[in-house]
C-alpha positions as CSV (number, residue, x, y, z in Angstrom):
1,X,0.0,0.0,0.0
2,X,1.5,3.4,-0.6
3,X,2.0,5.8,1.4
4,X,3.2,9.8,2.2
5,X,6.5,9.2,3.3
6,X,8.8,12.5,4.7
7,X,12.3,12.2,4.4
8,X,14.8,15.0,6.4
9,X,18.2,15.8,4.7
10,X,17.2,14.2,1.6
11,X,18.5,16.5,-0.8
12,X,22.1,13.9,-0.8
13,X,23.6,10.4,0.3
14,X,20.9,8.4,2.5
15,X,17.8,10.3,2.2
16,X,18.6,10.8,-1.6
17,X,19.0,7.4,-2.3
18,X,16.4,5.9,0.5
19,X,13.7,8.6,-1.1
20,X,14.4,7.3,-4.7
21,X,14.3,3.6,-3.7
22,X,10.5,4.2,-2.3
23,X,9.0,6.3,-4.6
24,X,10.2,3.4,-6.8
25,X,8.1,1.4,-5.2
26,X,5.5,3.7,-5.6
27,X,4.8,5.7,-2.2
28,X,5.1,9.5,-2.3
29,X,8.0,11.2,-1.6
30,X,8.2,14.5,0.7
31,X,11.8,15.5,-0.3
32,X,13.2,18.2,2.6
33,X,16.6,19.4,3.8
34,X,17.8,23.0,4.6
35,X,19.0,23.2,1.1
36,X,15.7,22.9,-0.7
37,X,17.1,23.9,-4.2
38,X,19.1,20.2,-3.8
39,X,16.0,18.8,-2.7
40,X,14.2,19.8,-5.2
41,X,16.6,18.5,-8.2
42,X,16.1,15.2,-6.3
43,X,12.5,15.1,-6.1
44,X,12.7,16.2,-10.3
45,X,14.9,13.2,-10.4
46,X,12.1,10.9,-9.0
47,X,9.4,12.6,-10.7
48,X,11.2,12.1,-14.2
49,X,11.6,8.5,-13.5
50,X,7.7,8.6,-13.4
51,X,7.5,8.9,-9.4
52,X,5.5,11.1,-6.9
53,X,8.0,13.9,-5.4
54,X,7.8,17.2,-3.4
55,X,10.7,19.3,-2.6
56,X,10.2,21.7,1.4
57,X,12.7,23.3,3.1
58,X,13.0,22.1,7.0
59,X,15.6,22.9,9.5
60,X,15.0,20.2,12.1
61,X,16.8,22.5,14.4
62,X,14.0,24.8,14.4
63,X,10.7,25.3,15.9
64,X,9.6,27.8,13.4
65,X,10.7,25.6,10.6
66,X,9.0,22.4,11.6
67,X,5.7,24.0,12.6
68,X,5.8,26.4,9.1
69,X,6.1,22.5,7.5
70,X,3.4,21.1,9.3
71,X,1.4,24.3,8.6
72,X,2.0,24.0,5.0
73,X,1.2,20.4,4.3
74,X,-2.4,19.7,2.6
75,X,-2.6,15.9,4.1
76,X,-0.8,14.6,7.1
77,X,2.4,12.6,7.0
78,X,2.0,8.7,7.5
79,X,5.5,7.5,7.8
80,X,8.8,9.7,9.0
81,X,12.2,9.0,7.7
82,X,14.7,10.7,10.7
83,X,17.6,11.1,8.1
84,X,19.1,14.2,8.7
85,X,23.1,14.5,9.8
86,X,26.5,15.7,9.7
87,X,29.8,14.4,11.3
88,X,33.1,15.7,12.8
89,X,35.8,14.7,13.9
90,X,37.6,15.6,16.2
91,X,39.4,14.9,19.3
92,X,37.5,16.1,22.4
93,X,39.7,18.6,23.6
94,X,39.7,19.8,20.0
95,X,36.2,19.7,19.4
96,X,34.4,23.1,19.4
97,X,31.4,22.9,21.9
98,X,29.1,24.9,19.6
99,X,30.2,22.2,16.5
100,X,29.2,19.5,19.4
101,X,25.9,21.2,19.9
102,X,24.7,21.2,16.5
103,X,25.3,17.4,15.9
104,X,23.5,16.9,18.9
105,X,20.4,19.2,17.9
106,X,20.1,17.8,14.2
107,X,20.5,14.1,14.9
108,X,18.7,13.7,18.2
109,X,16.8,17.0,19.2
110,X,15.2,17.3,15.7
111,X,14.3,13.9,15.6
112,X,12.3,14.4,18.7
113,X,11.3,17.9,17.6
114,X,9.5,17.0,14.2
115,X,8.5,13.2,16.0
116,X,6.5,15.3,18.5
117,X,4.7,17.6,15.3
118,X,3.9,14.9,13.2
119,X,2.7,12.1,15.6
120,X,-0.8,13.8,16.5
121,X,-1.7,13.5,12.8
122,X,-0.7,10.0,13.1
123,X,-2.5,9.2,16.3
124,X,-5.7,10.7,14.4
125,X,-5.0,8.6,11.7
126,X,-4.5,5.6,14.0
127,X,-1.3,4.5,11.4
128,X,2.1,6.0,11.4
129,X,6.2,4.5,11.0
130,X,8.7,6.6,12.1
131,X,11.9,5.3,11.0
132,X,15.0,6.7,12.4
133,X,18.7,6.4,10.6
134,X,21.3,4.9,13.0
135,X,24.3,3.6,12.5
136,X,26.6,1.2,13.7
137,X,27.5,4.3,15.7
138,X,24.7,3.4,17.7
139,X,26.0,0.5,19.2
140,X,29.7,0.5,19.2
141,X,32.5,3.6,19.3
142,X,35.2,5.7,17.0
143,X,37.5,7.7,18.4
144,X,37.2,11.1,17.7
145,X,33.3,11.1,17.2
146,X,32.0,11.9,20.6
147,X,29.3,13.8,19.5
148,X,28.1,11.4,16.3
149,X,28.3,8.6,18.5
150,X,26.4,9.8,21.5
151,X,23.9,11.2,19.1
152,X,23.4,8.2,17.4
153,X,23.3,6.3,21.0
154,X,20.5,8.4,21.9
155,X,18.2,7.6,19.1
156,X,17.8,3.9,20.6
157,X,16.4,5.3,23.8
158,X,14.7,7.5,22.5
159,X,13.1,4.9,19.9
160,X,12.3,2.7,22.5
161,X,10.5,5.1,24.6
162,X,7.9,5.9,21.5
163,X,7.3,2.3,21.2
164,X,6.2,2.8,24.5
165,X,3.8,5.7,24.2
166,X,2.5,4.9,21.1
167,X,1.9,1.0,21.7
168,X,-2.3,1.7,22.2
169,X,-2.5,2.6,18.1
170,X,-0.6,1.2,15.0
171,X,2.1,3.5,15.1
172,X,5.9,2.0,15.1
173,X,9.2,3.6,15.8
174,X,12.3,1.6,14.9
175,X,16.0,2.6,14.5
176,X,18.0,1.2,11.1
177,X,21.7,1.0,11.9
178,X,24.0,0.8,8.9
179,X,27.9,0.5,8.5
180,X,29.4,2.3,6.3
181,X,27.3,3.8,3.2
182,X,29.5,5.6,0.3
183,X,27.7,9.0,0.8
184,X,29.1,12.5,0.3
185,X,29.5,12.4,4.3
186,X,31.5,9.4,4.2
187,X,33.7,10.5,1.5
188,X,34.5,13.5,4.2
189,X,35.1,11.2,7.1
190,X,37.2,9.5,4.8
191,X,39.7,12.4,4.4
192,X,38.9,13.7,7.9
193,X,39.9,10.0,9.6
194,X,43.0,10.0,7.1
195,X,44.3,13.5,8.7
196,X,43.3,12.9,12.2
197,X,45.4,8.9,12.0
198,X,48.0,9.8,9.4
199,X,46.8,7.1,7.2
200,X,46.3,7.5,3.3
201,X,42.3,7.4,2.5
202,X,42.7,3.6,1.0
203,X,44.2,2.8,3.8
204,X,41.2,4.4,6.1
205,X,38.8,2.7,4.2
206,X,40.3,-0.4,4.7
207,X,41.4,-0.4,7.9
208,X,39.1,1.6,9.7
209,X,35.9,1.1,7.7
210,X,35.5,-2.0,6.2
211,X,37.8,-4.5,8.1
212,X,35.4,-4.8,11.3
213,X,32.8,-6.0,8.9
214,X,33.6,-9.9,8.2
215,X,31.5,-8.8,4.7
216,X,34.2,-6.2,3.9
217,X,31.9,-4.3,1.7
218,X,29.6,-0.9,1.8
219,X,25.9,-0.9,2.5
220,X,23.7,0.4,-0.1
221,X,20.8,2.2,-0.7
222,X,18.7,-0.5,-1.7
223,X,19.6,-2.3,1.4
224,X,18.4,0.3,3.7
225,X,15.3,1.0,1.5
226,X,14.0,-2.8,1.7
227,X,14.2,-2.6,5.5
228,X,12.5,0.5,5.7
229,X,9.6,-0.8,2.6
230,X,9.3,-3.3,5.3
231,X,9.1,-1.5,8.8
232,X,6.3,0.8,6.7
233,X,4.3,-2.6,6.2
234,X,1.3,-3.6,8.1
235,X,3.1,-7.3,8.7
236,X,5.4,-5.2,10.8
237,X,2.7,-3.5,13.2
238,X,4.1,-5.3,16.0
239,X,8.0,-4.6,15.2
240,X,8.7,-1.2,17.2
241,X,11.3,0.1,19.6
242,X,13.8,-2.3,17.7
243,X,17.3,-1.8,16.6
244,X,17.5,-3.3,12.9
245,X,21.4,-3.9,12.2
246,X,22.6,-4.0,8.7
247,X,26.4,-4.4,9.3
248,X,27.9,-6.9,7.6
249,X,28.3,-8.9,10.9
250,X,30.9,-6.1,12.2
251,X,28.4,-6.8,15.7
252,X,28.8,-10.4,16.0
253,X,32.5,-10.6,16.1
């Protein structure tokens, strides 16, 4: 069954690629990011391929911005992708506080911020998925990433929590938590981990990225788009407050 799906920081990497996978499949596509020109030429993209795709601008930072949204839509939302991020890195000491901050507000703030505006509609609606992207930063450590990691780390509570306020009605939150994904933002961390280690960038991605996973390869976007096609399903009504790991076994050893 489609659906209105609303992707954040779409407009590149993940929420590009998880927003093209879906409306694929045929759901409609709310493309948003700060940068809603770059949205926008990826919601084209999906409409030229045939697809149903919106372009908004949303700062998940913001009150104003995420109300002005929810003002502005014509029908509610019925599933929420929790996509947008950014990454230093940085040793702690190093690491400016107000940089810290901002990780913190975009990746675990805003998730509860736009959670909290779009799950009335939902509850009204008695359907909603929210889907927030992890990472195997979720459940294990890098140096140098306080503020990614405990970011990321937070999303799990927070997931779990939802599940429970939300368990009276078929609404599900669940976290996906990818490896490594060849994105723009990996392509940074890339260079950045090469600087901060003194290692040459092959040398990154194979040492630091790819060799805890026994697979030894990147996740794609299909990947991540067939767990969340699933999650959004109605055989998954009772799958919520879960952790869904997609990391080559990196985990398990």
């Amino acid at each position: 069954m489609p659906h209105r799906i609303l992707v954040t920081g779409a407009a590149s990497g993940i929420g590009a690629g998880i927003g093209a996978e879906l409306a694929a499949a045929g759901h409609e596509l709310l493309i948003t990011d700060l940068d809603v020109d770059a949205a926008e030429q990826v919601a084209a993209g999906i409409r030229s391929k045939g697809g149903r795709a919106s372009a908004l601008a949303l700062d998940v930072t913001s009150d104003a911005s995420v109300e002005a949204l929810k003002s502005g839509l014509d029908r509610p939302v019925e599933v929420l992708i929790n996509n947008a991020g950014l990454q230093h890195v940085s040793p702690l000491e190093e690491f400016p506080i107000e940089r810290w901050e901002l990780l913190v507000q975009v990746m675990l703030v805003g998730v509860a911020r736009l959670s909290r505006a779009l799950l009335p509609n939902m509850r009204e609606a008695g359907f909603g998925r929210i889907i927030n992207i992890g990472s195997i930063h979720s459940l294990v450590a890098s140096a140098y990433k306080s503020a990614y990691v405990s970011a990321k780390h937070g999303l799990i509570g927070f997931s779990r929590v939802i599940a429970l306020e939300t368990a009276d009605t078929d609404i599900t939150i669940n976290t996906i938590c990818p490896t490594y994904v060849k994105t723009p933002l990996v392509e940074k961390q890339i260079a950045d981990q090469a600087r901060v280690h003194g290692l040459s960038e092959d040398q990154v991605i194979e040492q630091i990225m790819l060799k805890p996973m026994p697979k030894g390869v990147f996740i794609s976007f299909e990947e991540l788009a067939a767990a969340s096609e699933f999650l959004i399903s109605r055989q998954a009504r009772n799958i919520t407050g879960q952790t869904i790991v997609i990391d080559g076994g990196w985990t398990v050893t």
